[in-house]
C-alpha positions in Angstrom: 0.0 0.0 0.0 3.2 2.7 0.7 4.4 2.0 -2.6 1.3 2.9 -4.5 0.3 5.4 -2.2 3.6 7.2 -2.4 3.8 6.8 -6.7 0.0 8.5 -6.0 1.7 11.5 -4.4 4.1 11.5 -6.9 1.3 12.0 -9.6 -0.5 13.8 -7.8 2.6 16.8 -6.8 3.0 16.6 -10.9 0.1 18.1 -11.7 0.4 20.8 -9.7 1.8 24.4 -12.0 -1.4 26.4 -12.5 -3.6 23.9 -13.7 -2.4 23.7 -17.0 -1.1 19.5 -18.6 2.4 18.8 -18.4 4.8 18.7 -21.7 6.5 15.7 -21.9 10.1 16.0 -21.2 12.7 16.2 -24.5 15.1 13.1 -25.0 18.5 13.1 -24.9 19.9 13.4 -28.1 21.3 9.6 -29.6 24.9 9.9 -29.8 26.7 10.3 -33.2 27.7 7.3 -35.0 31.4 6.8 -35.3 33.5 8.1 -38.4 33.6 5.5 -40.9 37.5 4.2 -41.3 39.2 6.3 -44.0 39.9 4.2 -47.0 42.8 2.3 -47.5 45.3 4.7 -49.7 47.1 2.5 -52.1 51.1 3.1 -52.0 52.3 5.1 -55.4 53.6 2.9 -57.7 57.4 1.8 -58.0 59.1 3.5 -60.9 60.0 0.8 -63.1 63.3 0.9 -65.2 63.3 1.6 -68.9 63.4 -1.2 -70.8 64.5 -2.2 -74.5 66.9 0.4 -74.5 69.9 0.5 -77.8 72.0 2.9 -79.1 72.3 3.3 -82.8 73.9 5.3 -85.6 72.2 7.9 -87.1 71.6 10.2 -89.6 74.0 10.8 -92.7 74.1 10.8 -96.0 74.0 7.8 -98.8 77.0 7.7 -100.8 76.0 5.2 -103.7 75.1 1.9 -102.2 77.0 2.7 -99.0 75.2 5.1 -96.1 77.9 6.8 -93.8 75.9 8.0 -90.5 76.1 11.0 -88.6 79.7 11.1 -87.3 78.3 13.3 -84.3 74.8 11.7 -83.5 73.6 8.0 -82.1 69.9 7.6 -81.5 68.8 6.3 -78.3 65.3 4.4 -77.6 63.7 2.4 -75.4 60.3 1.4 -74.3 58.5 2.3 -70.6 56.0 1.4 -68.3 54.4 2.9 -65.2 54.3 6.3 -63.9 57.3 8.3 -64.9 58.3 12.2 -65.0 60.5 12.3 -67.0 63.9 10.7 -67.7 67.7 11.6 -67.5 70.6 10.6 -70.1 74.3 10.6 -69.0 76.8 9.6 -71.7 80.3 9.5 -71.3 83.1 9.2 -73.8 86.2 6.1 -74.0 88.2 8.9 -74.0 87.7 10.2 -70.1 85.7 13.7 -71.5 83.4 15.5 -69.7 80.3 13.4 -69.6 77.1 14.9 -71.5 73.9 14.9 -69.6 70.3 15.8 -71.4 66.8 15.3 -70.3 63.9 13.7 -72.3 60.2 14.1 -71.6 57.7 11.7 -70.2 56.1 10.6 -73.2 59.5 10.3 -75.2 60.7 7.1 -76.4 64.1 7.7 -78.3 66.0 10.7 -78.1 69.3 11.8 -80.3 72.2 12.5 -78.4 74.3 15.5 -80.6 78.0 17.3 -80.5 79.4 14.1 -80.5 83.2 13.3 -80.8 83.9 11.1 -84.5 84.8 7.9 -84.5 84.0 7.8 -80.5 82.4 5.2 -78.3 79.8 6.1 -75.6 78.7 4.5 -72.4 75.1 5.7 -71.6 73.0 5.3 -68.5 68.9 6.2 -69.1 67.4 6.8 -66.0 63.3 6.9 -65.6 62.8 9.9 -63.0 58.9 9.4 -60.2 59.4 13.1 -59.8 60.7 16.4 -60.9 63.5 16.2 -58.3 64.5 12.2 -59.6 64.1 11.2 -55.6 62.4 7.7 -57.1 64.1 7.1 -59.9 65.1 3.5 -62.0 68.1 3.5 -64.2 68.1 0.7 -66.9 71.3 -1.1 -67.8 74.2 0.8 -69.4 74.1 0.7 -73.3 76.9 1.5 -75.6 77.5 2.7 -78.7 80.3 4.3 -81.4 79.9 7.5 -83.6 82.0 6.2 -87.1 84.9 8.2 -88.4 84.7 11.9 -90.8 83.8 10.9 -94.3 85.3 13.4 -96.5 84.7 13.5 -100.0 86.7 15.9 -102.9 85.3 17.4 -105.4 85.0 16.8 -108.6 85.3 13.5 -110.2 86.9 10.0 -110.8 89.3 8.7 -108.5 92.5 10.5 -109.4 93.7 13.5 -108.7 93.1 14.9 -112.5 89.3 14.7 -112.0 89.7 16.9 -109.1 87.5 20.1 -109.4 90.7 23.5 -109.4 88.6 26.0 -106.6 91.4 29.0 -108.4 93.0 28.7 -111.5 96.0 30.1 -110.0 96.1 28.0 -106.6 98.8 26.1 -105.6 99.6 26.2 -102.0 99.2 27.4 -98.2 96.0 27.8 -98.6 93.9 29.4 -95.9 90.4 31.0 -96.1 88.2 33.2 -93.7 84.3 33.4 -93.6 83.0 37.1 -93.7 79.7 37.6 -92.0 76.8 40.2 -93.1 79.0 42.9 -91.2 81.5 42.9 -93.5 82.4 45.4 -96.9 80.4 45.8 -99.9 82.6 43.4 -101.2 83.0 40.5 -98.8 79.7 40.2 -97.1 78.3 36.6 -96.6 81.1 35.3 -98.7 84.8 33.2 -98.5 87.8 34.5 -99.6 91.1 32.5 -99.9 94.8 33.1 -99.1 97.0 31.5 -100.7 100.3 31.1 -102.7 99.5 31.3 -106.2 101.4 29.4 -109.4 103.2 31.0 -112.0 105.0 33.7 -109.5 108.7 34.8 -109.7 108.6 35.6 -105.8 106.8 33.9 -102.9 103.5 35.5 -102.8 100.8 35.2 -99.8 97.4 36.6 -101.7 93.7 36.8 -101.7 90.9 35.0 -104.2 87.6 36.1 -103.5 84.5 33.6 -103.8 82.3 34.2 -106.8 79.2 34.6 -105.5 77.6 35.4 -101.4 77.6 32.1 -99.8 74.8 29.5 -100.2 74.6 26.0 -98.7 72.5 24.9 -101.7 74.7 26.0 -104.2 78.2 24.3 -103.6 80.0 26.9 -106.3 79.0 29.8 -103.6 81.7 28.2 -101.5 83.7 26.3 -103.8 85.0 28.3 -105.9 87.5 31.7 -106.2 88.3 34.5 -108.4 92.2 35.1 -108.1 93.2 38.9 -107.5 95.9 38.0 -109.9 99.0 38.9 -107.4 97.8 42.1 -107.5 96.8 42.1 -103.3 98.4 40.6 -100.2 102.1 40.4 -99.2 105.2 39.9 -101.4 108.6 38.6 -100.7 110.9 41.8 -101.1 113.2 41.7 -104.1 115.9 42.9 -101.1 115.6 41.3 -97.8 115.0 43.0 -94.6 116.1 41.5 -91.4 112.5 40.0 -90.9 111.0 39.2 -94.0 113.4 37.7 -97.0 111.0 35.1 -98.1 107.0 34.8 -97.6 105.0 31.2 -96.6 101.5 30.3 -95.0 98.9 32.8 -93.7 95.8 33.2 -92.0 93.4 36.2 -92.2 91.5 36.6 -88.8 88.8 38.9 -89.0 88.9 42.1 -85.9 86.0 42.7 -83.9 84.8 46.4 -84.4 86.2 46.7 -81.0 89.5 46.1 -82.3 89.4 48.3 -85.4 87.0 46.3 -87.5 89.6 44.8 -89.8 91.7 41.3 -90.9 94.6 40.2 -89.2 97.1 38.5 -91.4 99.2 36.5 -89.8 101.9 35.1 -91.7 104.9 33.1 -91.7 108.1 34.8 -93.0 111.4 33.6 -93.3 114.3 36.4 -92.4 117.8 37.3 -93.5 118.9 34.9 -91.3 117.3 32.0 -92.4 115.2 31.7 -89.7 111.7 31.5 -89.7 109.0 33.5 -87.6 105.5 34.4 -87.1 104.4 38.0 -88.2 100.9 40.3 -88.5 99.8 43.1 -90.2 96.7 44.4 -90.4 94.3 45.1 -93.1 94.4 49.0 -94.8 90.5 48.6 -96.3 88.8 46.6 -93.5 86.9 44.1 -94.0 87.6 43.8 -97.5 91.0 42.1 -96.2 92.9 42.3 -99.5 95.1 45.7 -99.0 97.7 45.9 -96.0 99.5 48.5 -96.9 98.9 51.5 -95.6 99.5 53.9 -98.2 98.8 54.2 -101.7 100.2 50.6 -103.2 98.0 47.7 -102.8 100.1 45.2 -102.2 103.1 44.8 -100.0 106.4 44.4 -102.3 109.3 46.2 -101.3 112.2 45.8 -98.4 110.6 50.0 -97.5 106.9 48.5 -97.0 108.1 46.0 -94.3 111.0 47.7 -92.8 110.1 50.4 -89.5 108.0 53.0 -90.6 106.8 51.1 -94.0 103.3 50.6 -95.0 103.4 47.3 -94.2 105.6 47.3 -91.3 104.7 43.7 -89.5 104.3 42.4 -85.4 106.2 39.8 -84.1 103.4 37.7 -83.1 106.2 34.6 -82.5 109.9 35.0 -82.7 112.7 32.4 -81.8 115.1 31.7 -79.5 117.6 34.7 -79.2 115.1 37.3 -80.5 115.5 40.8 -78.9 110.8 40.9 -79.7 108.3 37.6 -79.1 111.5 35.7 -78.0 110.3 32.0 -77.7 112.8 29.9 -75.7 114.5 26.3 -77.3 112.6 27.7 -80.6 114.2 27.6 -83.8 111.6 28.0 -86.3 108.3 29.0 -86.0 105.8 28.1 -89.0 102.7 26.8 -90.2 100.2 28.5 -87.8 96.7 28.6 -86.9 94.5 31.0 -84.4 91.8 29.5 -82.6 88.6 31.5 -82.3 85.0 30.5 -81.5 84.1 30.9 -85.0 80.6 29.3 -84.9 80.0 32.6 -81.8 80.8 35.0 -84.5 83.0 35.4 -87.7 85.1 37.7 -85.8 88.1 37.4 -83.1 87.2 39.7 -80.0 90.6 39.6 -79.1 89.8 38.2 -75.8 92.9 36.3 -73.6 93.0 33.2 -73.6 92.8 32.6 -77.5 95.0 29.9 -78.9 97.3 29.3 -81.8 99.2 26.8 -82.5 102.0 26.8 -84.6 104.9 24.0 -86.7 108.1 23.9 -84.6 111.2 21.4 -85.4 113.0 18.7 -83.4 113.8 20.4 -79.8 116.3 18.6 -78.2 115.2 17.1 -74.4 111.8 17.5 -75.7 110.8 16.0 -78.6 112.9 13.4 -81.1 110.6 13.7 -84.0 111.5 16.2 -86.9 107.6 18.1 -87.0 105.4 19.3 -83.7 103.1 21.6 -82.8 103.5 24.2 -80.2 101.0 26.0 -78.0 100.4 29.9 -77.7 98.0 31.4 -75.8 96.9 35.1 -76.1 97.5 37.2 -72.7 95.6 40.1 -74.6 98.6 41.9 -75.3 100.8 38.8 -76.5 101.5 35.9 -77.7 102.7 33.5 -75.3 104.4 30.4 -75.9 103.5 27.4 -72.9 105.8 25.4 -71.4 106.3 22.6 -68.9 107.9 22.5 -65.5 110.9 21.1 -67.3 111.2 23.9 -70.0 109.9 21.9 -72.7 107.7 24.1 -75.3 104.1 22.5 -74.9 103.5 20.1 -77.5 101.4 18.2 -80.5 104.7 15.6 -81.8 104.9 14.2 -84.6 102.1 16.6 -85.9 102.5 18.8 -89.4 100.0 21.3 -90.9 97.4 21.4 -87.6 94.3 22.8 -87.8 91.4 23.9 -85.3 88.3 23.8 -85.7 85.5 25.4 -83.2 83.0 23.2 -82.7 80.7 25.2 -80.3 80.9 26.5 -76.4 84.7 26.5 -75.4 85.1 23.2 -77.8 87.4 22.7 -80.6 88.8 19.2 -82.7 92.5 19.1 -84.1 93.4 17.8 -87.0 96.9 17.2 -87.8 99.1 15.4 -90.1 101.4 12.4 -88.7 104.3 12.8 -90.9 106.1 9.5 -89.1 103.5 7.2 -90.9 105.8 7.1 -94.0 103.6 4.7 -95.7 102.8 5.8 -99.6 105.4 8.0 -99.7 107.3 8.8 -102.9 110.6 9.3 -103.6 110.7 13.5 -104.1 111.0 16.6 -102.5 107.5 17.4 -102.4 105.9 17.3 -98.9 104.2 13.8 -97.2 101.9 14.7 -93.7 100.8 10.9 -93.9 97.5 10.2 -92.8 95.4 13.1 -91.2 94.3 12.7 -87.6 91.7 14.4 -85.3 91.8 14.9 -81.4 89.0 17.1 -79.1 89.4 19.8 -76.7 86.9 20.9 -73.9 87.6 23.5 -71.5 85.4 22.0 -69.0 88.1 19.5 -68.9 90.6 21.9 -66.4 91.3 25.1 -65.4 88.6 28.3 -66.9 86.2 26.6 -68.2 85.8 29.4 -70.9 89.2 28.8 -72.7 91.3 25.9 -74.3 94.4 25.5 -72.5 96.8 22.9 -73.5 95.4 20.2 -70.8 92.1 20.6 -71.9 92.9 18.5 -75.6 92.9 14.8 -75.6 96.1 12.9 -75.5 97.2 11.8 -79.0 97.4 8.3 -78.4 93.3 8.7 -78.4 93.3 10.5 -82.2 90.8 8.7 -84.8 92.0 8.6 -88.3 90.3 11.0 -90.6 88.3 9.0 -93.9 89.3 10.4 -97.4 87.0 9.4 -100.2 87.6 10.2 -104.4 84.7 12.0 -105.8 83.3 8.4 -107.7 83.3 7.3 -104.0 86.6 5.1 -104.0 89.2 5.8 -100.5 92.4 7.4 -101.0 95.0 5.2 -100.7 98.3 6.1 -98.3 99.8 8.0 -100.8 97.1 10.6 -102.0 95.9 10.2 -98.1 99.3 11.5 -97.2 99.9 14.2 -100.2 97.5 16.3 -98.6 98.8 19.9 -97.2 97.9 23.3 -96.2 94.3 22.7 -95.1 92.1 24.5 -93.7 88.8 23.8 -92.6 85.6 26.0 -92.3 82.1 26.2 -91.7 81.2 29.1 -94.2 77.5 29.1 -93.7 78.7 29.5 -89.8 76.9 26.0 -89.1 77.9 22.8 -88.3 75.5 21.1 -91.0 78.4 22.7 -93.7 81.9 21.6 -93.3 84.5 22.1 -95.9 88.4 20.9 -96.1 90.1 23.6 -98.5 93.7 22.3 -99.3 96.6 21.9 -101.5 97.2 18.3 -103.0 99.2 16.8 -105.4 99.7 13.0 -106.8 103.2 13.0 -105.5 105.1 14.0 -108.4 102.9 17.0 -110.2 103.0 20.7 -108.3 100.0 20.5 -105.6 97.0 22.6 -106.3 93.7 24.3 -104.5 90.9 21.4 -104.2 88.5 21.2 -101.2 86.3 18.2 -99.5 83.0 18.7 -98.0 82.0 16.6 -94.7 79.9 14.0 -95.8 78.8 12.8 -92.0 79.1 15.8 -89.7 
């Protein structure tokens, strides 16, 4: 009865508040269901390494039956899978140069590798990158592959020396020639123009054949061939020597920046009164027209009063010999045969800026060198010449190397090409001059020291140079002998690209007087 009695109280004190019904009392609200588990997130995919990768020749041009590739390319491919960002190439050289690293899209599949050492063999590492950064990355096997030799062919036809195309009547040897840009005169704009010895002279002459028409690369005469001046320009031996200049040889016309006068700087290579043999400059009297360095009325150079002090053609020492009072080059007895180094393919011009090279024919020097033709090393300080040596006094050289030539292949890189005149094989009896086979060594001047300029160091050693590939108009390879009867080359670019390579030189059978030819690269 007190349990009912007391739950009647109970009712009875709730319905007490003014007579009006009680609201029923709000529920608690039901607590929130957990969070549902996120989902699990799948791990990003591995990066998985290329696959299928070779490394091929490329490019090139056919030569009858035969097709010569790219003597600077090789073609890379491969096949991929998976997620990928992008990939990184590394190739490096036999020869221990400075490695060459490129990057290819994500979506790539081959990729040619360019500015390639000839005849050359490459390791390369292809690397598939998971990021921008390559912190995942997969590197697939190293591949190798081998750029083939320079394929030069002369012009003209057959397989002899007779079918050869003459690029001057009158050419006969040290021949040298210098690409004018659009900068240049009225009359040498966009064109070639040669210096050379001509035939038919009483006296040594050094003088200047202009190309026939502005240069073209589709149009081979535009380059190939020259309209003599006759004799009538350049430098003459003097009838009367002067202490310098008694007889006249090789030359090289290096065109000035405007900074430096906006002119052509002959360099040339003069024997004296002595018999000794040096390196000389003048410069040019009509600009960039190059064909006048005399500085008065004459146009040529001809007398013992032009190059003597004062004279109109009154040359630099740019390299004297050992004992000079000017240029004096110690353990140096002749100095001949010379070439400047400029990046030609940066502009047609030389800025004068140090650390330009030249290189230059020197003769046995005792303690140094036991072969009879080398090559010694000059840098520019931007006042100078200067001649490098060892720590043991020895000039700095190329040995057993005649006739070499640079040639700027781009950025602070240049190839050599040389003649080894101790390969005697193919020469004829006679007193005309055998440089045996042509050779061909790189420089980069990444390789030590400024990075900007070619020292010394920065050339390959010689026991790494590739033999250069001579082939007869018809197609046919020189033999040793016509191989090795080459001389007084020079190479150029003249459309100021790499695509366009030509070998101007003197040449003979071995027994008739040489003569102006060229070759054009058929594999750059």
């Amino acid at each position: 009865m007190r349990i009912v009695l007391a739950l009647g109280t109970l009712a009875l004190l709730g319905a007490c508040g003014g007579g009006s019904s009680p609201e029923p009392a709000t529920p608690a609200p039901a607590p929130a269901p957990p969070a549902p588990a996120p989902a699990p997130v799948a791990p990003p995919a591995a990066v998985q390494a290329p696959a299928g990768v070779t490394l091929a020749q490329t490019g090139g041009r056919a030569l009858g039956a035969v097709t010569v590739a790219s003597s600077t390319q090789l073609l890379l491919r491969w096949t991929t899978a998976g997620r990928v960002d992008h990939f990184r190439v590394t190739a490096t050289d036999d020869t221990g140069g400075v490695p060459l690293a490129l990057t290819a899209p994500a979506d790539a599949t081959q990729l040619v590798l360019a500015s390639l050492k000839a005849a050359t063999t490459y390791a390369v590492t292809l690397t598939a990158c998971g990021d921008a950064a390559c912190a995942t990355s997969a590197a697939a096997a190293p591949t190798s592959g081998a750029t083939p030799a320079e394929h030069w062919q002369l012009q003209g036809s057959g397989n002899r020396t007779a079918g050869l195309a003459r690029i001057v009547s009158d050419g006969n040897a040290r021949i040298s020639a210098t690409r004018f840009g659009p900068e240049a005169s009225a009359v040498t704009a966009n064109r070639v123009q040669l210096y050379y010895g001509p035939s038919g002279q009483s006296r040594q002459i050094l003088t200047t054949a202009l190309g026939t028409r502005t240069i073209d690369a589709a149009v081979p005469a535009s380059y190939l061939a020259f309209s003599s001046s006759g004799g009538t320009t350049g430098l003459h031996a003097p009838v009367s020597s002067t202490p310098w200049i008694a007889g006249m040889a090789t030359g090289q016309g290096v065109p000035l920046a405007a900074s430096l006068g906006a002119k052509v700087r002959l360099f040339f290579e003069a024997q004296g009164a002595d018999g000794r043999t040096r390196i000389f400059s003048v410069d040019s009297a009509d600009g960039y027209t190059g064909q006048d360095f005399h500085a008065g009325v004459p146009t040529a150079c001809t007398t013992a009063a032009d190059y003597s002090a004062g004279g109109g053609c009154a040359p630099q020492v740019a390299i004297g010999v050992e004992g000079d009072s000017v240029a004096a080059a110690s353990r140096i007895q002749n100095a001949r045969q010379h070439k400047v180094g400029w990046p030609t393919l940066t502009d047609w011009r030389w800025d004068g800026a140090a650390g330009t090279f030249m290189v230059f024919t020197v003769d046995r020097v005792s303690g140094c060198s036991s072969f009879n033709m080398n090559h010694a090393y000059a840098v520019w300080s931007g006042s100078a010449w200067q001649v490098q040596y060892d720590a043991a006094g020895c000039p700095k050289m190329f040995t057993s190397a005649q006739a070499a030539f640079p040639l700027h292949v781009g950025g602070a890189r240049y190839k050599l090409y040389y003649g080894d005149p101790s390969v005697t094989a193919g020469r004829l009896a006679g007193q005309l001059p055998f440089l045996g086979p042509k050779k061909l060594i790189y420089a980069d001047g990444a390789r030590s020291g400024a990075p900007d300029r070619v020292d010394f160091e920065d050339w390959e050693n010689q026991s790494r140079a590739r033999e250069v590939v001579f082939l007869w108009p018809n197609g046919d390879r020189l033999d040793a002998t016509a191989h090795g009867y080459i001389d007084d080359y020079h190479f150029l670019m003249p459309t100021g690209s790499a695509d366009l390579q030509v070998m101007y030189m003197a040449i003979t059978n071995g027994t008739e007087a040489p003569f102006g030819a060229a070759a054009v690269l058929l594999n750059p």
